[in-house]
C-alpha positions, 0 to 999 in steps of 0.5 A: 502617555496617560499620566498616573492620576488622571481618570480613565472614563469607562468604556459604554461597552463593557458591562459593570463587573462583579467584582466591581458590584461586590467591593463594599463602600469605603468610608470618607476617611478611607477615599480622601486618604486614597484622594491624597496619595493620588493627588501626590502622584499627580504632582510628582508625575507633572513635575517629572514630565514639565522637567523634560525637554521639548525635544523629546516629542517625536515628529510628525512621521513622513509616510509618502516614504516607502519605509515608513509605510512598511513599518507603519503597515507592520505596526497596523497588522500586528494590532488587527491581526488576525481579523483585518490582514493589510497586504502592502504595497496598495492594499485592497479598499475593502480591507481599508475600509474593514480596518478602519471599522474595526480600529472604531469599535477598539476605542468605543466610538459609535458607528453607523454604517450609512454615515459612516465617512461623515461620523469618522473625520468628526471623530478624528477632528474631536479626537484632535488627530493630526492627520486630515483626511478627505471625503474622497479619500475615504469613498476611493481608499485603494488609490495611490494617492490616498493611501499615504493619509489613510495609512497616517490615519490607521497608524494614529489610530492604533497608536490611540488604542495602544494608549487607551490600553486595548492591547490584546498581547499587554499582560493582565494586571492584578486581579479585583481580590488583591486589588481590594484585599491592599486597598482594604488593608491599606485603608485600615492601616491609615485608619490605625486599626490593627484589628481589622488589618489582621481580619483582612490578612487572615480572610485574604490568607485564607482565601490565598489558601484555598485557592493554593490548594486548588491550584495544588490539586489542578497541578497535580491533575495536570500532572496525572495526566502529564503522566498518562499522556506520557505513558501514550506517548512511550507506547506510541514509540514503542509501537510500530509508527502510524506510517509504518502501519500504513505502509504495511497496510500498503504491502498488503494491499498491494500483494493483494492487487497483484494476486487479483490482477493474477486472478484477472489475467487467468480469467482473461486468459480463459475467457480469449479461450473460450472465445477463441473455441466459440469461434471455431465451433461457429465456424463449424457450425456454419460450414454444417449448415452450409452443407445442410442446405447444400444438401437441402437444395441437392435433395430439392433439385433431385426431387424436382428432377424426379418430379419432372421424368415421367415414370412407367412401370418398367422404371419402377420394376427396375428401381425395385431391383435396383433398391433390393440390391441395394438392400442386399448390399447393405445387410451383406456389408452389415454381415461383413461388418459383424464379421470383421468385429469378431475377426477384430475381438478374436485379434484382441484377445490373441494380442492380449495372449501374446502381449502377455508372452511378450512381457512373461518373455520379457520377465525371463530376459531380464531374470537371464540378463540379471544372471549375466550380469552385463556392465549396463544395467538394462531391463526389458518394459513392454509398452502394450500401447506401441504399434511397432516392435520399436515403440513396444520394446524401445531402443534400448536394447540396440543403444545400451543392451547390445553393446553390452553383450558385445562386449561381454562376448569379448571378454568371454571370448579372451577368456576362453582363449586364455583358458585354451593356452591354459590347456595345451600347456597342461595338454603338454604338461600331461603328455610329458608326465606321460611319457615319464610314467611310460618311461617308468614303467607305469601306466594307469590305464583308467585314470588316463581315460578319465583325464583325457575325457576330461580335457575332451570335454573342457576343450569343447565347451572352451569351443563352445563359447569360443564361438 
């Protein structure tokens, strides 16, 4: 522990601050009052640290113990971290040494990279460490057996520079202008010079001033863009998140894949085709081929063959004839051809006559089928591209029209029968009523006539029908 009134010497690489440059040279009243009050908290602190016992210095640590290494590891990498990481339980000697090196420049001590083995046990040796290290220690730093004194060192190193105050977590002190605005103070206050204390004050005021209002317009920035920040944020919230977006984005994409993939497979499709059809017209092609030079190599032996009879005038006279019936042949069967194309033109133009009588036939069933009004409802449709009665008028008519009429003729049929009965009684009816008019004398000679003219009739249609 550094006692409260011994002087730290300054560090050689730090440069002269400016607060330090702009502090105004105090008087000789103001240092030995300063001298005084220090030289007070020498003696109160010597007298505090000789009243305590010497039980209370700690003893030399152990660190062939595995805990003391651990803890004494974890107190290095906390100080050196994050520039120098040592990985227990033996770590590399690169990063022995790196530790070393860094734990050097912490407490300003000077390096030089080509001595440097040498430079450190002097330092540790004027430094007054407890801990000896060797040569060979340091020139092999990740064996087993000098990694124990090596960590000793390391520990006691760190501890130096918590003490010479080279701690990266310890809080700031107070700043140079409230250092120098008490001392000022102070020394005025000693000096009994009220005037200039309140000069102090109210320079310091406002310099507290202003600087409030600084940090009252910073907070109030900061909180601006709090705000704005916040504003974002809901926005953020309230939109779709990031990850929603992207997977929306995925959706579309992914539909977008399918209907390429679709697209391909349709190409795909047409093109196995096309190659399909390609190959088929190449097999064509060369079965023509084939047969062109089957042909060829007919007409070359047929040539040859003509080549090689002899010809006399008898065999050209005899294949002149033979050519003109040929010929003859040809412009006959041409003849016959004209013929049959006008047979075939004038068979057109009845079939169109007739088919058109068909479907005017077929318009007038229909009308009679509509008068009839069958239970089915069937109309007649021509199909002029039939070739068969069949294929041209259907089978409906033998599936749904005939069974129909069959059915309406039964019902014609009953109906006639029931109209007959109806008449043989009134033919019994009349013939009784005759002979009642008879029996009474009166007869109507011409009104009878009619009345039999009548059921004459009615009987034969009923017969008619009947049948």
């Amino acid at each position: 522990m550094r006692r409260g009134g011994g002087r730290r010497f300054p560090k050689p690489s730090l440069a002269p601050s400016t607060a330090a440059e702009a502090t105004p040279a105090l008087d000789a009243s103001v240092i030995r009052n300063l001298d005084s009050a220090f030289s007070r908290r020498d003696s109160d602190a010597n007298s505090l640290c000789s009243s305590r016992p010497a039980s209370t210095v700690g003893a030399i640590l152990n660190f062939s113990d595995r805990a003391t290494q651990v803890a004494a590891l974890r107190v290095v990498n906390t100080f050196l971290a994050p520039a120098v990481t040592l990985r227990g339980p033996l770590p590399a000697a690169r990063d022995i040494q790196a530790a070393l090196r860094l734990l050097v420049d912490r407490l300003h001590l000077p390096r030089n990279d080509a001595t440097f083995d040498d430079d450190l046990i002097q330092d540790l040796r004027l430094l007054g460490c407890p801990y000896k290290v060797t040569r060979s220690a340091l020139k092999a730093p990740g064996t087993p057996h000098s990694w124990p004194v090596l960590l000793s060192v390391l520990h006691w190193l760190t501890l130096l520079c918590h003490s010479q105050g080279d701690d990266p977590d310890a809080p700031s002190g107070p700043s140079d202008d409230l250092l120098l605005y008490i001392t000022q103070s102070y020394s005025h206050f000693l000096s009994g010079d009220d005037a200039a204390v309140e000069t102090v004050d109210e320079e310091y005021a406002s310099k507290a001033r202003m600087t409030g209002e600084a940090y009252v317009a910073t907070a109030r920035a900061l909180e601006k863009e709090a705000e704005e920040l916040e504003t974002q944020v809901n926005k953020l919230i309230s939109g779709p998140s990031r990850r929603e977006a992207l997977e929306s984005e995925k959706e579309a994409f992914n539909a977008d894949i399918h209907k390429f993939d679709a697209v391909v497979n349709a190409w795909k499709t047409k093109f196995n085709e096309r190659e399909q059809s390609f190959g088929d017209l190449e097999k064509e092609l060369e079965a023509k081929v084939s047969d062109t030079q089957r042909a060829a190599a007919e007409i070359q032996d047929l040539l040859k063959q003509v080549d090689a009879q002899p010809v006399n005038v008898k065999d050209v006279d005899r294949m002149r004839r033979e050519m003109q019936a040929i010929e003859d042949d040809i412009a006959n069967a041409e003849k016959g051809k004209t013929a049959l194309e006008d047979k075939v033109w004038e068979l057109e133009a009845k079939l169109v006559t007739k088919l058109e009588e068909l479907e005017r036939h077929a318009e007038q069933c229909n009308q009679a089928l509509k008068k009839l009004k069958p239970t089915v409802a069937f109309q007649y449709m021509i199909d002029s591209k039939g070739s068969s009665p069949a294929e041209m008028l259907g089978t409906g008519y033998k599936t749904v029209l005939k069974p129909a009429l069959l059915a309406h003729a039964e019902e014609n049929k009953r109906i006639c029968l029931s109209n007959l009965e109806n008449l043989n009684d009134l033919q019994k009816q009349l013939q009784g009523n005759a002979k009642v008019l008879e029996e009474e004398g009166i007869i109507f000679p011409v009104s009878r006539k009619k009345m039999t003219k009548s059921v004459h009739l009615f009987k034969h249609y009923i017969t008619f029908y009947s049948i």
